[in-house]
C-alpha positions in Angstrom: 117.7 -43.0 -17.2 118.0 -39.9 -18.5 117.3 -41.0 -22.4 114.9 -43.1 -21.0 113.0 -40.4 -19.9 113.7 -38.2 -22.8 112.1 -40.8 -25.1 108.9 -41.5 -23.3 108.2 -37.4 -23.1 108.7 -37.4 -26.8 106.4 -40.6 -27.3 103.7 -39.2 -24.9 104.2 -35.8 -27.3 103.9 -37.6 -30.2 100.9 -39.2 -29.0 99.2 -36.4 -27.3 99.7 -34.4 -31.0 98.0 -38.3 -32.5 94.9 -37.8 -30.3 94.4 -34.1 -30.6 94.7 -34.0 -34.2 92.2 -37.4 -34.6 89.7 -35.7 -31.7 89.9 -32.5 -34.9 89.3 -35.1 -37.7 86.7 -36.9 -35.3 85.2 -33.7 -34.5 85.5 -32.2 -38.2 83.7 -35.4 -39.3 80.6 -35.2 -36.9 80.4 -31.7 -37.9 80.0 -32.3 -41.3 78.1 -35.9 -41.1 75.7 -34.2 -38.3 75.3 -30.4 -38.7 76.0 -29.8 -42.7 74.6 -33.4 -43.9 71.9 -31.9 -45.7 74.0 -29.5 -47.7 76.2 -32.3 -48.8 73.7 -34.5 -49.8 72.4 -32.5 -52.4 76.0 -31.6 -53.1 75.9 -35.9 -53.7 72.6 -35.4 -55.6 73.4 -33.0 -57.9 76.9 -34.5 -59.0 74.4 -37.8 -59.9 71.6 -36.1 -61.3 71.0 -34.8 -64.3 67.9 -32.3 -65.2 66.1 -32.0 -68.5 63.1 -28.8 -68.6 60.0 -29.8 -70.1 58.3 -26.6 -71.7 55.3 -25.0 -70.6 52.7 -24.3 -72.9 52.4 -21.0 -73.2 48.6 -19.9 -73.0 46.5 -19.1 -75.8 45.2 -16.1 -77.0 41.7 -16.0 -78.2 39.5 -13.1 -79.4 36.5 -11.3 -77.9 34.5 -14.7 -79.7 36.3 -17.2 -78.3 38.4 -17.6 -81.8 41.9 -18.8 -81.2 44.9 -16.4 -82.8 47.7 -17.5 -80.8 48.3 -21.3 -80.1 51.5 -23.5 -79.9 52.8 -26.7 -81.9 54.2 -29.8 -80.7 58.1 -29.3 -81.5 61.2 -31.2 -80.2 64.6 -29.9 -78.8 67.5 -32.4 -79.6 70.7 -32.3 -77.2 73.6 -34.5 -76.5 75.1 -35.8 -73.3 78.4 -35.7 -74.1 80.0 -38.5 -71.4 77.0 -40.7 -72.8 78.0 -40.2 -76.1 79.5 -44.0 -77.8 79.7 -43.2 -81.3 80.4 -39.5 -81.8 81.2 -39.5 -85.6 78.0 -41.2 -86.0 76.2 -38.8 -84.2 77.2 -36.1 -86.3 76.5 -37.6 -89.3 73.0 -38.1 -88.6 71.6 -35.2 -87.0 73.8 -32.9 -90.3 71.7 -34.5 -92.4 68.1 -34.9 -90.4 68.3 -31.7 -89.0 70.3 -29.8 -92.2 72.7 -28.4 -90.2 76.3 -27.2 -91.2 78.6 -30.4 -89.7 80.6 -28.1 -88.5 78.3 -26.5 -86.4 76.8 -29.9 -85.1 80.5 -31.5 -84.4 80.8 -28.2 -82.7 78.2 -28.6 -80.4 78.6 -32.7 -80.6 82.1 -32.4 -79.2 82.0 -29.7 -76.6 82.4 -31.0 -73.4 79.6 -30.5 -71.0 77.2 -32.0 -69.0 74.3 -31.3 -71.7 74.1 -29.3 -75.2 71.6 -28.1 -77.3 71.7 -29.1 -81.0 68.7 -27.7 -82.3 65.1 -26.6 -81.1 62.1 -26.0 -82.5 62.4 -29.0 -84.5 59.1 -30.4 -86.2 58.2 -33.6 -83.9 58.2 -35.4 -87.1 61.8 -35.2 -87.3 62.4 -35.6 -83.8 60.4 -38.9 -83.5 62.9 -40.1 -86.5 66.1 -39.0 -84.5 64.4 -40.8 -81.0 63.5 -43.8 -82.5 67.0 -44.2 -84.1 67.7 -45.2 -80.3 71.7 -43.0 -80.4 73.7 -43.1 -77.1 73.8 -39.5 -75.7 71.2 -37.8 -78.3 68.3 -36.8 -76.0 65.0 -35.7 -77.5 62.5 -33.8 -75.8 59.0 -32.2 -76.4 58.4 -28.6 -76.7 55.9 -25.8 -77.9 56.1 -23.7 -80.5 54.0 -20.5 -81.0 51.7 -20.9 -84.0 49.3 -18.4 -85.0 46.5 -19.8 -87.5 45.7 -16.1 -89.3 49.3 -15.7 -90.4 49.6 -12.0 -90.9 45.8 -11.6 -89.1 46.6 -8.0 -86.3 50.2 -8.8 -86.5 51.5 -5.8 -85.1 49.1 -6.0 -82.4 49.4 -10.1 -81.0 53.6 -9.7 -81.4 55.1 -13.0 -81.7 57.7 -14.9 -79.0 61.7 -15.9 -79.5 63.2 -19.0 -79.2 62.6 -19.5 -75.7 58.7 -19.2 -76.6 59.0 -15.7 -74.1 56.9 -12.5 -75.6 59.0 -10.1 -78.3 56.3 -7.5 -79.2 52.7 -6.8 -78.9 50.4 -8.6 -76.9 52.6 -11.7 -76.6 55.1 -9.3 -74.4 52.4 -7.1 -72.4 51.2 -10.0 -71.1 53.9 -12.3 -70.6 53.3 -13.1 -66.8 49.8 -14.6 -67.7 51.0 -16.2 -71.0 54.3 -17.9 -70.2 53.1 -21.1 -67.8 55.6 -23.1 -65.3 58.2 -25.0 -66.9 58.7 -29.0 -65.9 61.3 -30.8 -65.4 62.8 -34.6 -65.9 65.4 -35.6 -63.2 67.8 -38.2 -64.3 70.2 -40.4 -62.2 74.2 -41.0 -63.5 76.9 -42.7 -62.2 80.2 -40.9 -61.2 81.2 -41.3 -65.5 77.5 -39.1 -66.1 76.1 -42.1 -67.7 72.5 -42.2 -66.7 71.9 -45.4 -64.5 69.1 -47.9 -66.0 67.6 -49.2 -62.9 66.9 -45.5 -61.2 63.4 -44.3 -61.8 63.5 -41.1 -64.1 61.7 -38.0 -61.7 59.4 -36.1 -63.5 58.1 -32.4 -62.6 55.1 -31.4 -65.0 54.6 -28.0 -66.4 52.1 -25.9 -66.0 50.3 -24.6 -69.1 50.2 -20.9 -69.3 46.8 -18.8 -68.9 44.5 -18.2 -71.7 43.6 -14.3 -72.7 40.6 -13.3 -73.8 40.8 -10.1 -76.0 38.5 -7.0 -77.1 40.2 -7.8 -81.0 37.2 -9.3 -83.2 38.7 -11.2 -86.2 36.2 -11.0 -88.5 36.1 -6.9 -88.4 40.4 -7.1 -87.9 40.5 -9.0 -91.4 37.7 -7.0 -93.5 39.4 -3.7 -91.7 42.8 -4.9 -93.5 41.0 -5.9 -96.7 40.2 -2.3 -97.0 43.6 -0.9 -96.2 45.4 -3.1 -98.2 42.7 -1.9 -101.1 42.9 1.6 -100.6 47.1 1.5 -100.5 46.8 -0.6 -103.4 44.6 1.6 -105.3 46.3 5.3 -103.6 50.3 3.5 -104.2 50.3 4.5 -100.2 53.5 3.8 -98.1 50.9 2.4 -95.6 47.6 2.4 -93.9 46.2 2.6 -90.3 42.9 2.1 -89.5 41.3 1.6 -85.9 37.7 0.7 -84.8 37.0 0.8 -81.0 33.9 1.6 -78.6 33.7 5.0 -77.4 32.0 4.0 -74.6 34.1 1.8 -72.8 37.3 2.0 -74.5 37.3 -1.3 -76.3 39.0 -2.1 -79.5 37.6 -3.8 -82.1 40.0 -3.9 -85.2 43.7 -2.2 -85.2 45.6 -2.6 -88.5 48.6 -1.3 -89.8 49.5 -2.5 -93.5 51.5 -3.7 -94.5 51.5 -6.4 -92.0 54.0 -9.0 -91.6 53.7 -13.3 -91.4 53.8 -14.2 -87.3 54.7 -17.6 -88.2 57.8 -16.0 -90.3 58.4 -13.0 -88.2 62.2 -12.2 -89.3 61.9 -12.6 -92.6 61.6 -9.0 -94.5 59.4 -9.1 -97.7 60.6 -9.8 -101.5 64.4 -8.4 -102.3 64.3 -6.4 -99.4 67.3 -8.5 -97.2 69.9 -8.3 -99.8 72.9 -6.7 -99.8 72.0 -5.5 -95.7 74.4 -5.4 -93.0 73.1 -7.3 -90.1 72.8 -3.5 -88.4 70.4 -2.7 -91.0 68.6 -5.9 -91.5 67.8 -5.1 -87.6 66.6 -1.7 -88.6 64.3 -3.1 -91.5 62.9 -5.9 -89.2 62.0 -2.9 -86.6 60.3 -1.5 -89.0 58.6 -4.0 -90.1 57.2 -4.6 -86.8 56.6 -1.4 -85.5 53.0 -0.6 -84.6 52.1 2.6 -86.3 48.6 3.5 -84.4 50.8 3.6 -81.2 54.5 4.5 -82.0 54.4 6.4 -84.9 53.1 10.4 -84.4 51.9 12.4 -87.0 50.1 16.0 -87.4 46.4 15.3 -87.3 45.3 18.5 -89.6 41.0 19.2 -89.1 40.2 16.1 -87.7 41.6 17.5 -84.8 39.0 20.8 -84.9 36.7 18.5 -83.1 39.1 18.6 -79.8 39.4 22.7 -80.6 35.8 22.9 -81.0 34.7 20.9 -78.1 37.2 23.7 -75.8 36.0 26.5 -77.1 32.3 25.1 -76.8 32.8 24.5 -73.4 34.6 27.4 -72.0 32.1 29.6 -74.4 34.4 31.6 -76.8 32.1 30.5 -79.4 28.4 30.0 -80.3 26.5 28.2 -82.8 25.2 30.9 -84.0 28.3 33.2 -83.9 29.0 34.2 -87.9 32.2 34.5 -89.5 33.6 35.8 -92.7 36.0 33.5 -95.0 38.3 35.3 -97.6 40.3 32.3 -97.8 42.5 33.2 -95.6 43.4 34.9 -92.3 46.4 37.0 -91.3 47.7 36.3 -88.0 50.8 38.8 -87.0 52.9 39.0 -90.2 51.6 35.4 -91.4 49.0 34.8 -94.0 47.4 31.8 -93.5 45.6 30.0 -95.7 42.0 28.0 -96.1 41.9 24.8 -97.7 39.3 26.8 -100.3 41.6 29.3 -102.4 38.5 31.8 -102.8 36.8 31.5 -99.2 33.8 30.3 -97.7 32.5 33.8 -97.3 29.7 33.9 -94.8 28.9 31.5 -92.6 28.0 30.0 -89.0 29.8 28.2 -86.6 27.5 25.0 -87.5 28.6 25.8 -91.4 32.5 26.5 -90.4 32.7 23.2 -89.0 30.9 21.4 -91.8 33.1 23.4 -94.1 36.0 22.2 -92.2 36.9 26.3 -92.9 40.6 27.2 -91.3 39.9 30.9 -90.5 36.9 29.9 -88.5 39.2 27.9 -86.1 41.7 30.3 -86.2 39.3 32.8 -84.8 38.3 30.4 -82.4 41.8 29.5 -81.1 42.5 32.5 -80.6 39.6 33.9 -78.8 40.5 30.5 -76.2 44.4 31.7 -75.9 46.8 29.8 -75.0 46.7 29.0 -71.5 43.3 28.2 -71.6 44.2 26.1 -75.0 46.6 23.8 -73.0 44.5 23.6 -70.2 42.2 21.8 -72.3 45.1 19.8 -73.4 45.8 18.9 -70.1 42.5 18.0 -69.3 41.5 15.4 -72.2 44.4 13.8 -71.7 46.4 14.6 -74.8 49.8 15.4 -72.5 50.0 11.9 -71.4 50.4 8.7 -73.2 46.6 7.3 -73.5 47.4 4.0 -71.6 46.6 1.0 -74.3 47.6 -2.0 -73.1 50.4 -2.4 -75.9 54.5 -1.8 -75.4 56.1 1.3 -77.2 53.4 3.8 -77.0 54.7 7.1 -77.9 53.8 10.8 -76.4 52.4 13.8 -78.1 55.1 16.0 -79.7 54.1 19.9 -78.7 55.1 23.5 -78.2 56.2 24.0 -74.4 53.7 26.6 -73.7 55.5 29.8 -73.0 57.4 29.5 -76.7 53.7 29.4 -78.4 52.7 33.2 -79.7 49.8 33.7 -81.9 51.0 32.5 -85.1 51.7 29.1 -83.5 48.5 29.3 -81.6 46.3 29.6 -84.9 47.9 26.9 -86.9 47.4 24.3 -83.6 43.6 25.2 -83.5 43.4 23.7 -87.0 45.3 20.8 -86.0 49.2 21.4 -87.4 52.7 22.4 -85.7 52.0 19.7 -83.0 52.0 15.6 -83.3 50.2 12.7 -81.8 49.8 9.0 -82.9 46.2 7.9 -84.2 45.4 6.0 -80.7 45.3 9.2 -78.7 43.4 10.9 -81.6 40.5 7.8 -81.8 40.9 7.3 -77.6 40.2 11.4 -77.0 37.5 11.7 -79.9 35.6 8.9 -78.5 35.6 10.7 -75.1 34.7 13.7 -76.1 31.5 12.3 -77.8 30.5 9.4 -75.6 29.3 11.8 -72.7 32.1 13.4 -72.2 34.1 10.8 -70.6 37.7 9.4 -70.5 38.2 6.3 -71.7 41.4 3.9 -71.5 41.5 1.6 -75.0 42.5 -1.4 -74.4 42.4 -5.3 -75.8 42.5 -7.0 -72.1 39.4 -8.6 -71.1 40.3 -11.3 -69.0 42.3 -14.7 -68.0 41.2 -18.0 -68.0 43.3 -20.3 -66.7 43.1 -24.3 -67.7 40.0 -25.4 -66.3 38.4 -22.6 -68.3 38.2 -20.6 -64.8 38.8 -16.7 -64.7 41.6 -15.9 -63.2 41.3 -11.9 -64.0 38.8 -9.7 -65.3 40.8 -6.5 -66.3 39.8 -3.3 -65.0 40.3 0.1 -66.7 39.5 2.9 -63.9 36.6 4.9 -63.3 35.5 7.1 -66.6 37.0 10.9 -65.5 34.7 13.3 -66.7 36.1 15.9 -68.9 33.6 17.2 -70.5 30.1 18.4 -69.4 27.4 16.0 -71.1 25.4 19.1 -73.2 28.9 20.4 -74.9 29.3 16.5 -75.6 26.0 16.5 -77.4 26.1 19.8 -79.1 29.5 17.7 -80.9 27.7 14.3 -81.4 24.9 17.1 -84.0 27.7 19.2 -84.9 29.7 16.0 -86.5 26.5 14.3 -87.7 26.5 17.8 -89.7 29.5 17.3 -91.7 28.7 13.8 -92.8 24.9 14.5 -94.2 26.1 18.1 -95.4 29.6 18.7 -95.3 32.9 17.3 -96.4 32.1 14.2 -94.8 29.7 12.9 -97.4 31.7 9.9 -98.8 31.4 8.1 -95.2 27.4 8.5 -95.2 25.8 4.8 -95.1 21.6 4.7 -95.6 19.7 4.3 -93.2 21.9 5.1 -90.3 22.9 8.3 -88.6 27.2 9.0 -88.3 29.0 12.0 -87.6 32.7 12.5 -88.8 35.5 14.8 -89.2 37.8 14.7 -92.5 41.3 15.8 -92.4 44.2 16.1 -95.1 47.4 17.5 -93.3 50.9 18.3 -95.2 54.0 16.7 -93.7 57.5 18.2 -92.8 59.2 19.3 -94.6 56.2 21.0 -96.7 58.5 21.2 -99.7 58.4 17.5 -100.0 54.8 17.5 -101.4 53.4 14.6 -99.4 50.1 14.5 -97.6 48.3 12.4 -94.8 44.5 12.2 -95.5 42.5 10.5 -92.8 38.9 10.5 -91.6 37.8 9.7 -87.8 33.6 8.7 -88.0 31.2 7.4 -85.0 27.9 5.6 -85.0 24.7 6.2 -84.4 25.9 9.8 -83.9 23.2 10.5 -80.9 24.7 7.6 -79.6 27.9 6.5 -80.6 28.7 2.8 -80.4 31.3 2.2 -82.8 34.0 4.9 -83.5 36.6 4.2 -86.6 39.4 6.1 -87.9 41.5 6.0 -91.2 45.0 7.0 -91.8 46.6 7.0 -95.2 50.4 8.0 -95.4 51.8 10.0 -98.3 48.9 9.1 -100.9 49.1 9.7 -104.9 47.0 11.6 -107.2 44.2 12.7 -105.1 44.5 13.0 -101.4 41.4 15.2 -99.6 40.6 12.8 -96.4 36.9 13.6 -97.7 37.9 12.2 -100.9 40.0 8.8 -100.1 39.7 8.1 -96.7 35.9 8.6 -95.9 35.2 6.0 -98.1 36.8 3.5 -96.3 35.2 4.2 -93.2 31.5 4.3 -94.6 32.6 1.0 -96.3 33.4 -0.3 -93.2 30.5 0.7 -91.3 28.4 -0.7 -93.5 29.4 -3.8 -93.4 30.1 -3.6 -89.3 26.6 -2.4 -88.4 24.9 -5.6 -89.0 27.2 -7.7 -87.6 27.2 -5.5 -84.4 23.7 -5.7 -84.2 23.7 -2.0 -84.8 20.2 -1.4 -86.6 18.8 1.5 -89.3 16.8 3.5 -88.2 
């Protein structure tokens, strides 16, 4: 009895421990088949599907006429599926020799197991039709875009170009990369448990949506006769390069921004002639910055007497100085213990403000300068805007390089009045010379205009701020007759065009160290001076022979003008 009793407690144990741990399994299964079905079904559905991205178009970029410079190119990405794969050495073989490859990169790729991998992209769709029709088990060959810009070297350093991935590396393409980029698709195939796509299952298909279109303040035609004359005059001067911009001082718009040399967009890593040999790949990286770096923006320089028109506009303003005040030129002026020089070894002798300015006379400014001080010097620097980056609508822009203010004394303070000891780039020059004779109000340059999207619809119409006034509209004036001056009578004379008045400012500046001999001639000019429209500016780096702004740089302005007026519908008077 007593074993009989034993036994039927350890059988009812047993089974009590049976049922307890099927009611867990029971339970455990309703959980997961009731509360966490969802999540496991796409667990299912991922293990069985397999997804492909079908490339957005990226959106076009197009200039302030509608003329496309930045498109894209039907191209093809070729992958393998490894567990689809039925003849692998074949596979090789053919795509070494269509797509002339190393093999042993291809088997590389060919052989590594995964669930998908990338052979090659941007492959022309000629070759990639060849490889798809070939009809190989595993090789998959899909449609993509490729950036293609039908000016080739056309603003390079302004529209940038994109990587591999068709995302923006420099210039425009990167600034506005949110409205250029589009919506990637995607094909959604179904496998078996091996990963061998299933015949009878429909391939899913998400389409892509084409990036926006933007519409741009760059005009080609001026952009490629602007870098017809910088290429001449570097040419003709053996520059190391040239910068020349052409905006409207009114609203901040620009027209033409080159820097030459420029580079291919459609061969953007590729350095010109021998220059690639022998390089590390650390300095093949520094030459291909180079290359692409934007000088009007990154690139700061001292902007010598063009920059007397900022100094006289000040001094104007907060009246240290009156047209009719007179000075006296020995070609020179000490300052301290400094001598400091004119540009005219004997002097200028007597003269007016009006003739000081058309002169371009150093000693003049210097009195100027220092009537102004230095507080009041770099509260005007403050207030034009020349402390802060001007705000163009291009990545890298750099700042102005100055004096903090308590370490400038009066030898420092004369040499900044004539534009030297201090550095900007040529966009904040060109952005705070066009405010200062446009009315006397800030402007923002910029290329933006506005976004389009595929239906032709605007999205966007860019907006740049209200204009801040910095300068009272008389002073603004008195500098629009002032620079007209030193076109029709002073060293501006080159940059005169018939029929048409333009005011300008000549410059010729020595670089550091001053040893080194080397000069950096430019010219800034507007038009019609009563009433500026266009404004354009001329930088030439390290120039031989002759190098007086006046001289070499003028030239190419009034050249440019001349052939910019008509087209702007900009007529003599």
């Amino acid at each position: 009895m007593k074993n009989r009793t034993y036994n039927k407690k350890k059988i009812f144990f047993v089974f009590s421990c049976a049922l307890i741990l099927l009611i867990l399994l029971f339970g455990r299964l309703a959980w997961l088949m009731i509360f966490r079905a969802e999540e496991y079904q796409k667990k299912a559905q991922q293990l069985h599907e397999r997804e492909r991205d079908i490339k957005a178009a990226r959106g076009e970029i197009v200039d302030r006429n509608g003329k496309i410079l930045a498109t894209n190119r039907t191209v093809c990405t070729i992958s393998v599926i490894h567990s689809q794969l039925k003849d692998s050495e074949k596979v090789i073989k053919i795509l070494t020799k269509a797509l002339h490859m190393e093999e042993a990169q291809v088997r590389k790729k060919v052989k590594k197991i995964s669930s998908m991998e990338r052979i090659a992209s941007n492959v022309e769709k000629k070759t990639g039709d060849k490889i798809r029709n070939l009809g190989l088990d595993g090789v998959k060959v899909d449609e993509d875009f490729k950036r293609y810009y039908p000016y080739g070297k056309l603003a390079s350093k302004v529209l940038g170009f994109t990587g591999g991935d068709n995302q923006g590396i420099i210039g425009l393409e990167v600034q506005y990369e949110d409205y250029l980029k589009g919506i990637n698709g995607q094909i959604l195939t179904i496998t078996d448990a091996r990963g061998i796509e299933l015949d009878e299952e429909a391939e899913g298909r998400k389409e892509p949506v084409k990036g926006d279109t933007l519409k741009i303040s760059l005009d080609a035609n001026l952009q490629k006769y602007a870098e017809q004359m910088a290429e001449k005059v570097m040419e003709e001067k053996q520059a190391e390069k040239v910068a020349i911009l052409l905006m409207n001082p009114q609203n901040g718009e620009i027209f033409a921004m080159v820097n030459v040399p420029e580079f291919d967009l459609n061969d953007p890593f590729s350095l010109p002639g021998e220059e690639k040999k022998n390089l590390t790949p650390e300095e093949e990286q520094d030459a291909l910055n180079r290359m692409w770096r934007n000088e009007c923006i990154s690139d700061t320089y001292e902007p010598g007497s063009t920059f007397k028109i900022i100094t006289a506009s000040a001094c104007l303003e907060e009246g240290v100085v009156k047209l009719s005040d007179h000075f006296h030129c020995p070609g020179y002026k000490v300052v301290e213990d400094r001598k400091i020089r004119c540009h005219k070894v004997g002097g200028h002798g007597a003269e007016n403000f009006v003739e000081g300015i058309q002169n371009s006379c150093n000693p003049v400014f210097i009195d100027i300068g220092l009537r102004l001080g230095v507080n009041d010097f770099y509260k005007y620097f403050q207030k034009f805007g020349l402390l802060s980056p001007t705000g163009v609508d291009l990545p890298g822009e750099a700042g102005t390089i100055l004096h903090k203010k308590n370490r400038v004394g009066q030898v420092e303070l004369a040499t900044m009045s004539f534009g030297q000891s201090f550095q900007v780039t040529p966009m904040q020059m060109a952005a705070t010379v066009s405010s200062l004779i446009n009315g006397g109000k800030r402007i923002t340059p910029h290329f933006g205009v506005e976004v389009t999207d595929s239906e032709k619809k605007k999205t966007e119409v860019f907006s740049y701020g209200r204009k801040k006034r910095i300068l009272s509209a008389k002073t603004s004036e008195t500098m629009q007759e002032l620079l007209e001056g030193v076109v029709a009578k002073g060293s501006g004379k080159k940059a005169y065009v018939k029929g048409y008045h333009i005011g300008g400012k000549t410059a010729t500046s020595q670089t550091l160290p001053r040893s080194a001999g080397k000069y950096i001639s430019s010219f800034i000019g507007l038009a019609p001076a009563e009433n500026p429209q266009v404004l354009g500016m001329c930088v030439i780096y390290n120039p031989k022979g002759i190098y007086y702004g006046g001289t070499i740089a003028a030239p190419v302005i009034g050249n440019i003008f001349r052939e910019t007026f008509p087209y702007l519908g900009i007529e003599k008077e």
